[in-house]
C-alpha positions as CSV (number, residue, x, y, z in Angstrom):
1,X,0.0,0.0,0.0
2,X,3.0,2.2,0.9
3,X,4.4,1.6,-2.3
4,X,0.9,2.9,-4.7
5,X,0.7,6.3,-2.5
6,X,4.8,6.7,-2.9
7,X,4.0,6.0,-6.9
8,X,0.7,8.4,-7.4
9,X,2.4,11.3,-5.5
10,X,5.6,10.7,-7.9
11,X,3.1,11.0,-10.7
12,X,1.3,13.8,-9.5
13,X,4.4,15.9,-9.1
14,X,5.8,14.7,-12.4
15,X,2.4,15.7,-13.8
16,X,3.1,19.2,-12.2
17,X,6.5,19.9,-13.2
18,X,5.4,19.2,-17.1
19,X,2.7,22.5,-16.6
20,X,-0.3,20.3,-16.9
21,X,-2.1,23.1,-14.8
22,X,-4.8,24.8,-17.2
23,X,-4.2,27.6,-15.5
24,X,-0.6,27.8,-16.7
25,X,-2.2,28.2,-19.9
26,X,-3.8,31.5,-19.3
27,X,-0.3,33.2,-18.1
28,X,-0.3,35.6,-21.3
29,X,-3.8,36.2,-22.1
30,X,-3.5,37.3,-17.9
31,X,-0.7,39.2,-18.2
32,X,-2.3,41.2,-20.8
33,X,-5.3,41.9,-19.2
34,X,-3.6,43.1,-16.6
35,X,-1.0,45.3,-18.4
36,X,-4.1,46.8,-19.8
37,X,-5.8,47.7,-16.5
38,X,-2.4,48.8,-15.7
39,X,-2.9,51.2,-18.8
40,X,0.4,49.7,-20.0
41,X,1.0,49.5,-23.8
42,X,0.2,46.0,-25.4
43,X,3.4,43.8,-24.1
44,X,5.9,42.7,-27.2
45,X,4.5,38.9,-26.6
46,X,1.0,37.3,-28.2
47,X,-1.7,37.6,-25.9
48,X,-3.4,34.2,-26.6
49,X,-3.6,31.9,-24.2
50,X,-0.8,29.5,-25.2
51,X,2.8,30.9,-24.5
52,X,5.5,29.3,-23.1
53,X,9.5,29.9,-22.8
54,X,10.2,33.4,-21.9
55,X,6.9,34.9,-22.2
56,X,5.7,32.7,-19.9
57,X,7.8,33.8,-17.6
58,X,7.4,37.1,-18.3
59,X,3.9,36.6,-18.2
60,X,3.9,35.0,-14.6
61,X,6.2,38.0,-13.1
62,X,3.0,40.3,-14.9
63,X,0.7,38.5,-13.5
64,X,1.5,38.1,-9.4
65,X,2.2,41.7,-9.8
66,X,0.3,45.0,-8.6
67,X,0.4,48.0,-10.9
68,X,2.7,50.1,-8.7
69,X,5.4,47.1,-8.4
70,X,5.2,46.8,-12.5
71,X,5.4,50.4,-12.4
72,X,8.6,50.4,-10.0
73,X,10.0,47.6,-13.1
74,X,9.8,44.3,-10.9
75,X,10.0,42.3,-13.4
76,X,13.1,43.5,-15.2
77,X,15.0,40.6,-14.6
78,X,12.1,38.4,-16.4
79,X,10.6,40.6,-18.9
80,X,13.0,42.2,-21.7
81,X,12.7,45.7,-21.8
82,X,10.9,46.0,-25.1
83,X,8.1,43.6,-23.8
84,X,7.6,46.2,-20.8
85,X,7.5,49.6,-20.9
86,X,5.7,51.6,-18.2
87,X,3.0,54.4,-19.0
């Protein structure tokens, strides 16, 4: 019994790390909304709903972001300055 708990939780978190969380799939579609409540230009990425690489990164920083912080350029590090550009 030990043993099928030890293998579903090694499946669940391999299922995890390969971004099977739908959410995940919203990352640039969100990040654009919220750039545009943000009255932010449109970002240099597509804002569909499938990104991945370094927009998705870039979309993540967006998203778990306030307005003031994205103002202040917390994301920097993960968003190339092209893609971001404060009001």
């Amino acid at each position: 019994m030990r043993a099928t708990w030890t293998l579903l939780l090694g499946l669940e978190l391999a299922l995890a790390g390969c971004g099977s969380d739908p959410a995940d799939a919203r990352n640039c579609k969100d990040a654009c909304d919220k750039l545009l409540a943000c009255r932010f230009p449109p970002p240099g990425f597509p804002c569909d709903p499938n990104c991945s690489g370094p927009e998705d990164v870039c979309a993540r920083c967006i998203v778990e972001r306030s307005c003031a912080d994205l103002i202040d350029h917390d994301c920097e590090a993960f968003c190339p300055q092209p893609i971001l550009t404060p009001p």
